[in-house]
Structures are given as C-alpha cells and as structure tokens.
The first five atom37 places (N, CA, C, CB, O) and aatype in JSON, in Angstrom:
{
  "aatype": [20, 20, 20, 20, 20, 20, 20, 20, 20, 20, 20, 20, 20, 20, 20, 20, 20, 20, 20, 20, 20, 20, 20, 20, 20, 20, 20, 20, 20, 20, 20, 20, 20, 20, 20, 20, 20, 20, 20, 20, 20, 20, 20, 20, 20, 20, 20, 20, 20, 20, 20, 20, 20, 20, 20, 20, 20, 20, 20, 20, 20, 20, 20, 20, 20, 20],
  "atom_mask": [
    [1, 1, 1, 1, 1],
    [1, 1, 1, 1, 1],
    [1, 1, 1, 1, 1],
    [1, 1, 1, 1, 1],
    [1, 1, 1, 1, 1],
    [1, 1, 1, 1, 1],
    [1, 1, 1, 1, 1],
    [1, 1, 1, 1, 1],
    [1, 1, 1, 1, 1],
    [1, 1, 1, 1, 1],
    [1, 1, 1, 1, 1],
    [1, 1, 1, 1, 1],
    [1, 1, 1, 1, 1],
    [1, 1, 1, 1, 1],
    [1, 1, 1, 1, 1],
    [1, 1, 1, 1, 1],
    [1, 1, 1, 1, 1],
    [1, 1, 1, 1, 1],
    [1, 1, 1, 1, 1],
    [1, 1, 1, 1, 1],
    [1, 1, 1, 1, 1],
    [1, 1, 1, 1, 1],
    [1, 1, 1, 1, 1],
    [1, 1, 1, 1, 1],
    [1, 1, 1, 1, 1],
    [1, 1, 1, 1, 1],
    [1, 1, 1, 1, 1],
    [1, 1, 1, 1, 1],
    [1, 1, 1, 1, 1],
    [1, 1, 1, 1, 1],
    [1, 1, 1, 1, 1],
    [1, 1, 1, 1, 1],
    [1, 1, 1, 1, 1],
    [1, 1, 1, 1, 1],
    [1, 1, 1, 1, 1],
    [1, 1, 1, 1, 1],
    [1, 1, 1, 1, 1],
    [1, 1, 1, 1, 1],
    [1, 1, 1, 1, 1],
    [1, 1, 1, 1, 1],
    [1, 1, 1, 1, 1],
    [1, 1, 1, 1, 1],
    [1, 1, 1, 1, 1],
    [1, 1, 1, 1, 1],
    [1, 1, 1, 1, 1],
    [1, 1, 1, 1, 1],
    [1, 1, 1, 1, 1],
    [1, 1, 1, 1, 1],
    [1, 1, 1, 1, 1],
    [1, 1, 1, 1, 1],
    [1, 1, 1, 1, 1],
    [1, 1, 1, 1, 1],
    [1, 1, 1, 1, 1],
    [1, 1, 1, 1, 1],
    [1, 1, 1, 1, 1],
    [1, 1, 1, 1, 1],
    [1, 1, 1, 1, 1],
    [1, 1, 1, 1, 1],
    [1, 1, 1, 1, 1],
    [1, 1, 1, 1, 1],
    [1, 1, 1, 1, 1],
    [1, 1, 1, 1, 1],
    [1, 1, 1, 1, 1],
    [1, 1, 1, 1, 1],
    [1, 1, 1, 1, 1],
    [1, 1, 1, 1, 1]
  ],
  "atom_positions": [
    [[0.81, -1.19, 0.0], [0.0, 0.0, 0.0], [0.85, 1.26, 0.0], [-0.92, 0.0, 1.19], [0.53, 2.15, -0.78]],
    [[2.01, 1.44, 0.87], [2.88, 2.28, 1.18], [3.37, 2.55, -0.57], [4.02, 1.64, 2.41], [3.26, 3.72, -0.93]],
    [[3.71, 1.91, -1.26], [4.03, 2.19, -2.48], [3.09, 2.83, -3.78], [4.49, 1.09, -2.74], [3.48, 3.27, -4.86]],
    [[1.55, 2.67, -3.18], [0.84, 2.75, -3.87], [0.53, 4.28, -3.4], [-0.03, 1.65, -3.9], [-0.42, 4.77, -4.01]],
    [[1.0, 4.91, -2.68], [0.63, 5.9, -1.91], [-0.33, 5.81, -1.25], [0.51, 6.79, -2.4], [-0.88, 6.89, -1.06]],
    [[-0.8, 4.95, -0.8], [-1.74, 4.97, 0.34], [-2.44, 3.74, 0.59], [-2.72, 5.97, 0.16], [-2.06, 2.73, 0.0]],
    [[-3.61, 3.67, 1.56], [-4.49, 2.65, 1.23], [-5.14, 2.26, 2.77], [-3.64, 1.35, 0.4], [-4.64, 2.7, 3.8]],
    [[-6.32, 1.38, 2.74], [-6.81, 1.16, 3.76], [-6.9, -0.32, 4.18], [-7.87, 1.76, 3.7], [-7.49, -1.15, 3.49]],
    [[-6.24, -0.64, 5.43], [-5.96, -1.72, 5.86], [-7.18, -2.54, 7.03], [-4.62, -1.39, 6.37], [-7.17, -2.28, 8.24]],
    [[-8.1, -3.48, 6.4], [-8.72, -3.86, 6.69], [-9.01, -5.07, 7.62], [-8.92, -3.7, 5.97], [-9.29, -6.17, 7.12]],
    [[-8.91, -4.85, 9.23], [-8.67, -6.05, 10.16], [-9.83, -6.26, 10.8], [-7.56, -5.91, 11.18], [-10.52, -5.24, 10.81]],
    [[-10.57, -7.62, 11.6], [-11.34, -8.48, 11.67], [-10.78, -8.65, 13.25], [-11.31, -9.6, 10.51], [-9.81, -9.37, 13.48]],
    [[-11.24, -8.17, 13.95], [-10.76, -8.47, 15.71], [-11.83, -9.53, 15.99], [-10.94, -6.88, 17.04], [-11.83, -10.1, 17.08]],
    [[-12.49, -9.74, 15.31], [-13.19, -11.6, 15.78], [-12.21, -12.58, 15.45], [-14.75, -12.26, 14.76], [-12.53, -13.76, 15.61]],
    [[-11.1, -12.31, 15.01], [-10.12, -13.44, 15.11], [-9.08, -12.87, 15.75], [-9.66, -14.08, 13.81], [-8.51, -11.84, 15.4]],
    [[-8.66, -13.96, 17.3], [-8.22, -14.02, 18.01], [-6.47, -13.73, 17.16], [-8.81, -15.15, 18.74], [-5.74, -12.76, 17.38]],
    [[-6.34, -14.27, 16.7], [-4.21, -13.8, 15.74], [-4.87, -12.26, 15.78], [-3.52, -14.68, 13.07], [-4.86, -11.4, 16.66]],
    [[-5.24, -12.27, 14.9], [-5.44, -10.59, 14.23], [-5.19, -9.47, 15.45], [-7.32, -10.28, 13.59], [-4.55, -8.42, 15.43]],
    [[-6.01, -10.19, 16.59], [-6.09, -9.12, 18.12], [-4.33, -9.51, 18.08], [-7.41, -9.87, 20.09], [-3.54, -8.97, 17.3]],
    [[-4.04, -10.32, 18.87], [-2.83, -10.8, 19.35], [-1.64, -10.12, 18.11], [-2.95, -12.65, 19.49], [-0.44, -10.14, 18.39]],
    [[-1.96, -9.77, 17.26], [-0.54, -9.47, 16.4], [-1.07, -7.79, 16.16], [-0.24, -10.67, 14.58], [-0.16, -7.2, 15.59]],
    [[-1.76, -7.26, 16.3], [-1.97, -6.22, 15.98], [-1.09, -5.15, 16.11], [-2.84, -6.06, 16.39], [-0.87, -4.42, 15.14]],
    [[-0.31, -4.88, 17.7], [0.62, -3.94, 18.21], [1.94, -4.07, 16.99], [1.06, -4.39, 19.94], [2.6, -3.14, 16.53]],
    [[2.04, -5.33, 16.72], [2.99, -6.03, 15.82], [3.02, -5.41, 13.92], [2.41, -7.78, 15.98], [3.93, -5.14, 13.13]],
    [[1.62, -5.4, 13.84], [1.12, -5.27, 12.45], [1.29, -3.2, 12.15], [-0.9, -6.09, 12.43], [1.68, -2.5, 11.22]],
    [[0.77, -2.96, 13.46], [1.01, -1.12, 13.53], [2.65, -0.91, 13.48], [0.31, -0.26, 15.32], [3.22, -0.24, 12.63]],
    [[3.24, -1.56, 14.47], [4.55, -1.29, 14.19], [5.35, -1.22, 13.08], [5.01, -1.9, 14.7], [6.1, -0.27, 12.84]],
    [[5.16, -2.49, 12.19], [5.51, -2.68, 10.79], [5.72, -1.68, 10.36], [4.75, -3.25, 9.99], [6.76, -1.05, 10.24]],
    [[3.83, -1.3, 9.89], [3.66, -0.41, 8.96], [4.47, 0.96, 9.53], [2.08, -0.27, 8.69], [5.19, 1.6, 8.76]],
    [[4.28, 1.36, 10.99], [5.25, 2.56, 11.11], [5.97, 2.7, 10.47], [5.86, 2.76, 11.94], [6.05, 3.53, 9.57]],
    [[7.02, 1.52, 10.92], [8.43, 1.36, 10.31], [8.9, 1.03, 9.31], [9.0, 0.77, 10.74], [10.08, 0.69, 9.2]],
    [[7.76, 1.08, 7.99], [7.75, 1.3, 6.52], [7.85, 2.55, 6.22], [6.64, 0.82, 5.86], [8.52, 2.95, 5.27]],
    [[7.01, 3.52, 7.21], [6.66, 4.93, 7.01], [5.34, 5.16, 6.74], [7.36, 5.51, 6.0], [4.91, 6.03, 5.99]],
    [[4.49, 4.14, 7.55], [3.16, 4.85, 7.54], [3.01, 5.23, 7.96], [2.31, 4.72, 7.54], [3.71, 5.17, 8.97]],
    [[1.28, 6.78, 7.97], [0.71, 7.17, 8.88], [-0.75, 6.69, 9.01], [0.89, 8.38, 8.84], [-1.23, 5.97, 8.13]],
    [[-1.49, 7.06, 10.1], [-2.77, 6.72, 10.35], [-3.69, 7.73, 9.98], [-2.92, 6.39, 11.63], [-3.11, 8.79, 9.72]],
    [[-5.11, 7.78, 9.85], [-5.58, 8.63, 9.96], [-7.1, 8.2, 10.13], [-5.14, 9.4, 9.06], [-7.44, 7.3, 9.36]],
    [[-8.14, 8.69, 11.04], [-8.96, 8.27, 11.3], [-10.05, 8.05, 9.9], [-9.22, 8.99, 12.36], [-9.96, 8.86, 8.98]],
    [[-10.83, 7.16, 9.84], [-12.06, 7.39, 8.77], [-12.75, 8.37, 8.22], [-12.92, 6.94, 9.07], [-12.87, 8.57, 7.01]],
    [[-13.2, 8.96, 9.06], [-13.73, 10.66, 9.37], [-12.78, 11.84, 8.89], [-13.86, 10.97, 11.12], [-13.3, 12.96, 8.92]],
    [[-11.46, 11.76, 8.45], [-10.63, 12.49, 8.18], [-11.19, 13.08, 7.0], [-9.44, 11.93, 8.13], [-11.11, 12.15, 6.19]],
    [[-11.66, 13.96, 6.46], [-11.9, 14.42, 5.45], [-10.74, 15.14, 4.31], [-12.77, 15.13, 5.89], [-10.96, 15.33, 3.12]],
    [[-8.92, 15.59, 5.38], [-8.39, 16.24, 5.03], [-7.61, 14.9, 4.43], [-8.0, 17.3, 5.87], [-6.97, 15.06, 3.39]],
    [[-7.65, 13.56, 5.06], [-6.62, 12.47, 4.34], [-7.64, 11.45, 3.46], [-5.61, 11.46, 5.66], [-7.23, 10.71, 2.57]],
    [[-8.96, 11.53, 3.86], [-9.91, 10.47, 2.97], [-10.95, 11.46, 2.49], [-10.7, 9.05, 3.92], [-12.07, 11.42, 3.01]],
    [[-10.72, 12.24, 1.64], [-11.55, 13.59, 0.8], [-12.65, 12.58, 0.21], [-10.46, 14.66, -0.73], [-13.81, 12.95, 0.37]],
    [[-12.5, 11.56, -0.33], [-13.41, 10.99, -1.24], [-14.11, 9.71, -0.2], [-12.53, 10.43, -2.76], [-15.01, 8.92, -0.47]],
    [[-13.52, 9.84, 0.73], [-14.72, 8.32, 1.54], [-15.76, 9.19, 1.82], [-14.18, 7.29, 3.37], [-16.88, 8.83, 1.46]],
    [[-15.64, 10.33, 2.43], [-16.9, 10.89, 2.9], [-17.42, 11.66, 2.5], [-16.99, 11.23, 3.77], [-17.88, 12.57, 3.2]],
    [[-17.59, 11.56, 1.02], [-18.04, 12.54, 0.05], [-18.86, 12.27, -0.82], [-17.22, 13.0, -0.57], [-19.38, 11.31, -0.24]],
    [[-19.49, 12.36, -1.93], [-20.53, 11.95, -2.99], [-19.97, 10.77, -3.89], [-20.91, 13.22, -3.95], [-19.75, 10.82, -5.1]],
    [[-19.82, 9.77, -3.07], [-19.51, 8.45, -3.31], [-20.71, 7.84, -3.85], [-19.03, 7.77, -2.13], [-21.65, 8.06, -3.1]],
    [[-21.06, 7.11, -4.95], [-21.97, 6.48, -5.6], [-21.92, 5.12, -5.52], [-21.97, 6.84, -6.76], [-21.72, 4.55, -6.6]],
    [[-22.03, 4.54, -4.7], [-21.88, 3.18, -5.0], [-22.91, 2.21, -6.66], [-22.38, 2.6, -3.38], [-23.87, 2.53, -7.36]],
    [[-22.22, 1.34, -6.62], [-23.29, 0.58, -7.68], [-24.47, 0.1, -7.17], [-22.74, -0.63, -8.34], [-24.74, -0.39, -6.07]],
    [[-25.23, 0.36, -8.33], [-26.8, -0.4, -7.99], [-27.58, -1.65, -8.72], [-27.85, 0.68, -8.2], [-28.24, -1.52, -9.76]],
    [[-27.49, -2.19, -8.4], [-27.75, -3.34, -7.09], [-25.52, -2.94, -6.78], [-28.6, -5.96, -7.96], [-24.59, -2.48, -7.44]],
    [[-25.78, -3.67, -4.99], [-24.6, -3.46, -4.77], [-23.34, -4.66, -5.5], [-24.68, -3.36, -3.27], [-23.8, -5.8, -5.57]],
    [[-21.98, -4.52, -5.98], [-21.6, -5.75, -6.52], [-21.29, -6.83, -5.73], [-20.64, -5.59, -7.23], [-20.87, -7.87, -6.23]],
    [[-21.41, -6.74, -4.88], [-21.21, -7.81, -3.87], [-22.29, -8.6, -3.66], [-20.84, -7.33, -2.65], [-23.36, -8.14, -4.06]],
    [[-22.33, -10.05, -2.94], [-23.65, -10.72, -1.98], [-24.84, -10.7, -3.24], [-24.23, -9.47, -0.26], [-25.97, -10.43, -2.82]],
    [[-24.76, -10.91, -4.4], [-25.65, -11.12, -5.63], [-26.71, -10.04, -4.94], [-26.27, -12.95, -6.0], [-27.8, -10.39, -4.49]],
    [[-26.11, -8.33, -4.91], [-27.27, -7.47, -5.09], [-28.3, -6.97, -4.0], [-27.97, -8.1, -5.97], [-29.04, -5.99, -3.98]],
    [[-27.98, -8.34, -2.82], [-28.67, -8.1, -1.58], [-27.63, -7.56, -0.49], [-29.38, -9.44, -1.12], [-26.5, -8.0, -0.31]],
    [[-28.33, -6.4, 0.29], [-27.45, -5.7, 1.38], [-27.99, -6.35, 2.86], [-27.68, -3.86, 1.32], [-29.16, -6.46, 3.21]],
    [[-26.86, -6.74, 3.57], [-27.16, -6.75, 4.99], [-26.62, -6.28, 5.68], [-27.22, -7.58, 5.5], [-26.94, -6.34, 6.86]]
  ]
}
C-alpha cells in the first residue's frame, strides 16, 4: 500500500491472531513509514466521505445488502 501511496488496511478483531498481532502489524507499517488517519478524516480520505456512488444493485452478496 505504502508504495501505492496509500491505502486502507482492513482487520477483523473476531479473530483471536489478528487481536494478538496487531501492536505487531502497527509497528511494521510505522516502520515502513506509515501514517494513520482516522475514517472521518476528510483532510486524508476527501473521497470516503463525500458523494460516493456506489453501484446499484450493490456488486457484492448477488445485489442483496445486509
């Protein structure tokens, strides 16, 4: 991601590794040269919280949302 200039790293704390390596997984990426930035950031994620269109029907789950 770091090469790609950016990106969002997507973790699952219902699995017990994922919790347990996490401090591990932040460190990494520090020490690649990442930064964090909350979801809500509008100044680092301009386009998540903005006039985002998703597709209709959604492409995922054949079209049905849960």
């Amino acid at each position: 991601m770091l090469a790609e200039g950016g990106g969002i790293a997507l973790m699952h704390d219902i699995h017990q590794n994922t919790v347990d390596e996490f401090p591990a997984i932040i460190a990494a990426f520090r020490a690649a040269g990442a930064t964090f930035a909350s979801l809500e950031d509008a100044l680092y994620l301009p386009d998540l919280n903005s006039n985002m269109n998703p597709p209709s029907p959604p492409a995922c789950c054949n079209g049905e949302i849960h």
